[in-house]
N, C-alpha and C positions, 0 to 999 in steps of 0.2 A: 306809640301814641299814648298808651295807658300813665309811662313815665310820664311823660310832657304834662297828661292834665294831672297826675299826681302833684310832678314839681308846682305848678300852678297853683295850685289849689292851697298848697304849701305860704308861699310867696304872698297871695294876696289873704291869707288869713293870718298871717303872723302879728301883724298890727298896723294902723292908720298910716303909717311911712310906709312900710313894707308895701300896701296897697300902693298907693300913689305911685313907688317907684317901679312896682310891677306892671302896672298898667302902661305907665308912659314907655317901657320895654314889649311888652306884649301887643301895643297898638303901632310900634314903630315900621312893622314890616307886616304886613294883612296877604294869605296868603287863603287859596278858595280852590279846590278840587272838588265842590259840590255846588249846586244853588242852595243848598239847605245856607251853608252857612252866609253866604249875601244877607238871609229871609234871617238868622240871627243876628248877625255885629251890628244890621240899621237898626233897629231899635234900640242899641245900646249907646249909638253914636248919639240921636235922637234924643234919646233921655240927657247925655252926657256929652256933649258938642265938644269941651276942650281935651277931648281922648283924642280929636280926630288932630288934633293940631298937634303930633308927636309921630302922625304918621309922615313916612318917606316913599314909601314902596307899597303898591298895591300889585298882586299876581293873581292874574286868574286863570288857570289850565282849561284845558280842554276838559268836556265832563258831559255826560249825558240827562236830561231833562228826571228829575228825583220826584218821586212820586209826593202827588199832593203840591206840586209848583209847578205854576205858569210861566210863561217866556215874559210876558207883563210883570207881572212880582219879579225876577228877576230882574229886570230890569230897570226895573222904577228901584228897586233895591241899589244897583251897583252906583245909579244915578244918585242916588240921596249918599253913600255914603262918601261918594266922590265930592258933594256938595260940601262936606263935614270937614275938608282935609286939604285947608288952605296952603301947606307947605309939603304939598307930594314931591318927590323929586322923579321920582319910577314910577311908569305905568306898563304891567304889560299884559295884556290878554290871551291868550290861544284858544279862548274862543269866541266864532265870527261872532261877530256883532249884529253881522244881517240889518234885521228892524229897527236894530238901537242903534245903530251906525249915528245917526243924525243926533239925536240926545244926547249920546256920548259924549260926540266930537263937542258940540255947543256948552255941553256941561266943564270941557277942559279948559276950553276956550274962556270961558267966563270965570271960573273960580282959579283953576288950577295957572292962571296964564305967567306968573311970572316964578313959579316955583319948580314949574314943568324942567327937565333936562334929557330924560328918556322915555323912548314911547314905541310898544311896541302891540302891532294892531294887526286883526284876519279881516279885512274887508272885503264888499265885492268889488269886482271891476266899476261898477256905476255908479260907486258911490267916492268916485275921483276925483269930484270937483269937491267934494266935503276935505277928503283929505288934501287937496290943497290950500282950503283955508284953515283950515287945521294948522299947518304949515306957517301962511302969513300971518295966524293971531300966536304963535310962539317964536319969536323969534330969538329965543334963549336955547333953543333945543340943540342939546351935542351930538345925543345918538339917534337914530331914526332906524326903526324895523318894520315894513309893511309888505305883508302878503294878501294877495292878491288872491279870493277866492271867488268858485264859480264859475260859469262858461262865462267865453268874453262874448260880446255883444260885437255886430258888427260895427258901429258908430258908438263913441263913447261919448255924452252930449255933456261941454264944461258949462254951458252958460258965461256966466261972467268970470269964472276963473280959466277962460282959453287964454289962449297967451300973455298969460297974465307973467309978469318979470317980479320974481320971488327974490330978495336979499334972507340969506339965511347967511348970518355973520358969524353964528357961534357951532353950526353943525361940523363936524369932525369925522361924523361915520355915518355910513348909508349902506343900509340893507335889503335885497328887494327879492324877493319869492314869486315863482309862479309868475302869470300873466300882466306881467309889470312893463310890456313895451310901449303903450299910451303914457304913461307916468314918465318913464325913462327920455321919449320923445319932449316933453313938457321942460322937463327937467335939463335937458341940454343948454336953454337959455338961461336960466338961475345962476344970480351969484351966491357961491360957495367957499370962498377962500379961503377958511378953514380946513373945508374939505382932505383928510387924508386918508383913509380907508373905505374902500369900498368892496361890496358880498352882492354877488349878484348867484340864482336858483333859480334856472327855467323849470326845473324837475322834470320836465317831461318832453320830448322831441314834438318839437314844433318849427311848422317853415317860416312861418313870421317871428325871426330871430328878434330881439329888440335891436337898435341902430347904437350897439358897443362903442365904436369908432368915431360917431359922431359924438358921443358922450364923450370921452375920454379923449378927444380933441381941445373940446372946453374947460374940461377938469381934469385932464389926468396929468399933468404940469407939476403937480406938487402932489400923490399920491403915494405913499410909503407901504401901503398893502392894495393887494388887487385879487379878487377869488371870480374865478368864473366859472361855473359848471352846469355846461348845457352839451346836447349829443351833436347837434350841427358842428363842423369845424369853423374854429375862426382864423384871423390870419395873426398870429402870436407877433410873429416879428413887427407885424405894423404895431401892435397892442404895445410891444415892450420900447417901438422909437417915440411912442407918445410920455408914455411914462417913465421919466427916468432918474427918476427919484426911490422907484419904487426899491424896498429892503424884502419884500415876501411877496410870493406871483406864485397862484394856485389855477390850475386848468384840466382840462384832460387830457391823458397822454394817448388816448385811443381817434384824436383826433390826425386826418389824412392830410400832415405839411407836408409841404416841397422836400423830395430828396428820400434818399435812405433806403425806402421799400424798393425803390427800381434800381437798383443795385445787388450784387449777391457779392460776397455774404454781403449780411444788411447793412450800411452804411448811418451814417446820424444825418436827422433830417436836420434842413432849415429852420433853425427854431427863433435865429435872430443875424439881421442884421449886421451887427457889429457885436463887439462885448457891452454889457450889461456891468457896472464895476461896481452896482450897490446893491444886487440880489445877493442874500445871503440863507434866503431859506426860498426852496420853490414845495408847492403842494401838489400831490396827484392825486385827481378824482378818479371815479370808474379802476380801471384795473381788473374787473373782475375777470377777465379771459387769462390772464398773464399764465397764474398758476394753477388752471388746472383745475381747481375746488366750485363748489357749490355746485346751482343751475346749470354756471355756465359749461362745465363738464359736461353735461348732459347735451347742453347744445352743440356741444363738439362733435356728439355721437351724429348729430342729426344733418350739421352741417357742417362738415369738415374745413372744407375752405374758405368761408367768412372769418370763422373763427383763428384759419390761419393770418387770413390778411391783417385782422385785429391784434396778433400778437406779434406779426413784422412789425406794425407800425409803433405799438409799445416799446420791441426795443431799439426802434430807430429813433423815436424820440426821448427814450432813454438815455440811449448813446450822445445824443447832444446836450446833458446835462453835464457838464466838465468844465471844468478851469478855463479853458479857450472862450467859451462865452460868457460865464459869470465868473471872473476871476475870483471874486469873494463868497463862493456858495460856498456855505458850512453846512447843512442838511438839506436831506431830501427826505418827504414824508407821504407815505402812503393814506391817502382822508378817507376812505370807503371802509366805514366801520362792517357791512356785507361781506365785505372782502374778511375782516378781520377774525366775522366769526368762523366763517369756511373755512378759514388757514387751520383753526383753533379746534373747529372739530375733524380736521381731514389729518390732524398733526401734523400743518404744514406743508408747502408743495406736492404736489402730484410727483413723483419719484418714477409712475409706468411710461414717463411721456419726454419730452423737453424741456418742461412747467419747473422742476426743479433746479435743472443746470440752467435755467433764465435766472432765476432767483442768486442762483452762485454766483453769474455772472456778473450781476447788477451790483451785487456786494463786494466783489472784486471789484468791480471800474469803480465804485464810491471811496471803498478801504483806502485802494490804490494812490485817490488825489484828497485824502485825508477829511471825506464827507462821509457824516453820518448818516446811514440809511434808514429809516423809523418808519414805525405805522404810528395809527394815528392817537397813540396811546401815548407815544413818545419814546416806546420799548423800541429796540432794534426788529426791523420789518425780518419776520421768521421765526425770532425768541419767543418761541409761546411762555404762558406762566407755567411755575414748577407746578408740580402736584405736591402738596405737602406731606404727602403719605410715602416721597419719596427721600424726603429728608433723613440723616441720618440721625436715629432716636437717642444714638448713645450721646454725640454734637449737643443737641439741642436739649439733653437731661445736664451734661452739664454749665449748659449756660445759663440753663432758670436757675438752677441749684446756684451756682454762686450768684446769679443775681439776689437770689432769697436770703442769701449769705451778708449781702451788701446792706439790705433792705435793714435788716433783724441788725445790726449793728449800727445803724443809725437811727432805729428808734431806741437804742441801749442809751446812746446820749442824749437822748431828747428823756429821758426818765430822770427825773431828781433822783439823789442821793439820798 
C-alpha cells in the first residue's frame, strides 16, 4: 500500500500531463474496502466531474461500518459517485445494500443505463421486484451476479413486476446465491437467448429447492456451462438430457443417484441417460468425507455409518465419470477449497483408513482413460506445493549464478565503448 501511494504521488506530481494521464488511470477502476474512502473520491468527483467519465469498474467489498460514518454518508456517497460515471461498465458490490437497495438500483437505472454490462449485487429477498426492474431498465447487461440475503419471507410481494416477461437479449451469464428460488421461478418465463452459463449456490440445505428443472427446460437448450451446488440431491441425468450443449457440468458427488451404492463392491451410479459427447470438463463440490481430513474425520469418529454411506456414494459417482458417458471428458476437478486446505495441512489423504487408497484409486480410473484429475487450484488433486526449504540449495545456487551471469553480460553491451 505504502508503494502504490508512493508510485502515486510520484505520477501526478511529475507535471501537468503526467497528472492528467494519471488520473484518467487511477479513476479507471475505483475499488473500496472501507466507507472512509466513498466519504473521500465524492468530493473529488464533485469538484472534478470529467474524472468520473474514465471510470469502468466500480468494487465495493464487504467491510464493517468505520468509525465516524453513517450508513446515510455512505450511501448518499456510493450514490453521487455513481451519478459522476456515465460510462461504468462494472458494478460490483459485496456489500448488502439493505436501505440503499432502492437508490442504488434507480441510480443505475437512470445514469449508468446504456454503459452498464456487469452487475454484481447482496440484496434482500424483498427487494425482488427492484431487482427486476433493474433487469428491464438494462437490457445491455452480459453478466448478472445476485445474492440473495436475509430470511426469506414467506410471500414475496412483486407488485407490478409479477409476471412480468423480461427480454434480456444480451445476458450470457447468470449467477444466483442463497435464497434465489422466487427469482429463479420468475425467471423461467424470460427470454434469454443469449444465455449460456449458468452458477447456481444454495449455500445451505434447504427443502424448498428452487424448480432447476423447470429452469433449464426453458434455457438450458443452448447452455455450454452449468454449476450447481446444493446438499438435496438432483436428478443429474434428467439435468444433462436438457442441456446438451453443455462443455463443463459442476454438481455434487455426494449426492444419492440411482445405482452403485446397492451393489457390492460399489458399482457406478446413474449419472446419465445416454453419453453426453460435449462434456469435456465436470466439477466436484462437497467431497469433504472422501479423504479422511478436516471436520469431517472427526465426524467419522462420532458417526461411523453416515459417513460410510457418504463415501460409497462418492465413489459410485466417481466411477461414472468415464469415457462410456462423456466420451470427450478431459478433466475432473475437485471445487471445495475446505477440502483443499485439509489435504494441505493433513499432507494429504488419511493413510490410517481407506481415505487414501480412494484417492489412488480415483487417480488410477482418471490416468487409466487419459483424464486429468485436479483440485481446484488446477494442480493435480493430492500434489500439495513443495516446501522450498526442500529444494536442492546446491540446483538452485547454480541457476541464480548463471542467471547473474547472463544478466552482467547483457548490461556489458548495453555500455558504450
Amino acid at each position: 500500500m505504502q508503494g502504490y501511494k508512493t508510485k502515486k504521488q510520484a505520477i501526478l506530481s511529475t507535471c501537468r500531463t503526467w497528472r492528467q494521464i494519471g488520473f484518467e488511470l487511477l479513476f479507471r477502476y475505483l475499488f473500496f474496502d472501507d466507507p472512509s474512502g466513498l466519504l473521500r473520491v465524492c468530493p473529488v468527483l464533485d469538484r472534478e466531474s470529467k474524472l468520473g467519465w474514465w471510470t469502468r469498474r466500480i468494487h465495493v467489498t464487504r467491510f464493517y461500518a468505520a468509525a465516524g460514518t453513517t450508513f446515510e454518508e455512505t450511501q448518499n456517497s456510493l450514490i453521487s459517485i455513481l451519478r459522476q460515471c456515465p460510462n461504468l461498465s462494472v458494478f460490483i458490490t459485496q456489500w448488502s445494500l439493505h436501505g440503499a437497495t432502492s437508490a442504488v438500483i434507480d441510480t443505475l437505472c437512470t445514469f449508468c443505463r446504456r454503459s452498464l454490462r456487469t452487475i454484481s449485487l447482496v440484496v434482500r429477498v424483498e427487494s425482488m421486484a427492484k431487482i427486476i426492474l433493474l433487469l428491464d431498465s438494462l437490457p445491455l447487461l452480459e453478466a448478472v451476479h445476485f445474492e440473495f440475503d436475509g430470511p426469506t419471507p414467506e410471500c414475496v410481494s412483486l407488485g407490478a413486476m409479477s409476471n412480468i416477461h423480461l427480454t434480456l437479449p444480451s445476458l450470457c451469464q447468470l449467477s444466483l446465491r442463497r435464497a434465489f428460488q422466487d427469482f429463479l421461478e420468475e425467471a423461467c418465463v424470460w427470454s434469454m437467448p443469449a444465455l449460456r452459463m449458468a452458477s447456481f449456490d444454495v449455500l445451505q440445505y434447504r427443502e424448498d429447492l428452487p424448480d432447476f428443472i423447470e429452469f433449464l427446460t426453458h434455457h438450458g437448450t443452448e447452455l455450454t456451462f452449468l454449476d450447481i451446488d446444493c446438499i438435496p440431491t438432483l436428478d443429474v441425468a434428467a439435468i444433462l438430457n436438457l442441456c446438451p450443449r453443455l462443455t463443463t457440468f459442476c454438481f455434487n458427488p455426494d449426492w444419492r443417484l440411482p445405482g452403485g451404492v446397492a451393489t457390492y463392491p460399489v458399482g457406478e451410479s446413474e449419472i446419465a441417460h445416454r453419453a453426453h459427447p460435449n462434456i469435456r470438463t465436470i466439477g466436484l463440490h462437497q467431497l469433504l468425507y472422501a479423504f479422511g481430513v478436516g471436520y469431517a474425520a472427526k465426524y467419522a469418529q462420532i458417526d461411523p455409518l453416515s459417513t460410510r454411506l457418504v463415501r460409497r456414494q462418492n465413489d459410485a459417482n466417481f466411477a461414472a465419470l468415464n469415457k462410456r458417458n462423456f466420451p470427450n471428458l478431459q478433466c475432473v476437478r475437485a471445487l471445495s477449497v475446505p477440502l483443499l486446505r485439509c489435504l494441505e495441512e493433513n499432507n494429504g489423504p488419511d493413510t490410517e483408513s481407506d481415505c487414501y487408497d480412494r484417492w489412488q484409486r480415483w487417480y488410477d480410473q482418471c490416468a487409466g482413460q487419459g483424464i486429468r484429475l485436479e483440485d481446484c487450484t488446477g494442480a493435480l488433486l493430492g500434489e500439495l506445493p513443495k516446501d522450498e526449504s526442500e529444494v536442492d540449495a546446491t540446483e538452485t545456487g547454480e541457476d541464480t549464478t548463471q542467471a547473474l551471469r547472463d544478466l552482467l553480460a547483457e548490461c556489458k553491451l548495453m555500455i558504450p565503448d
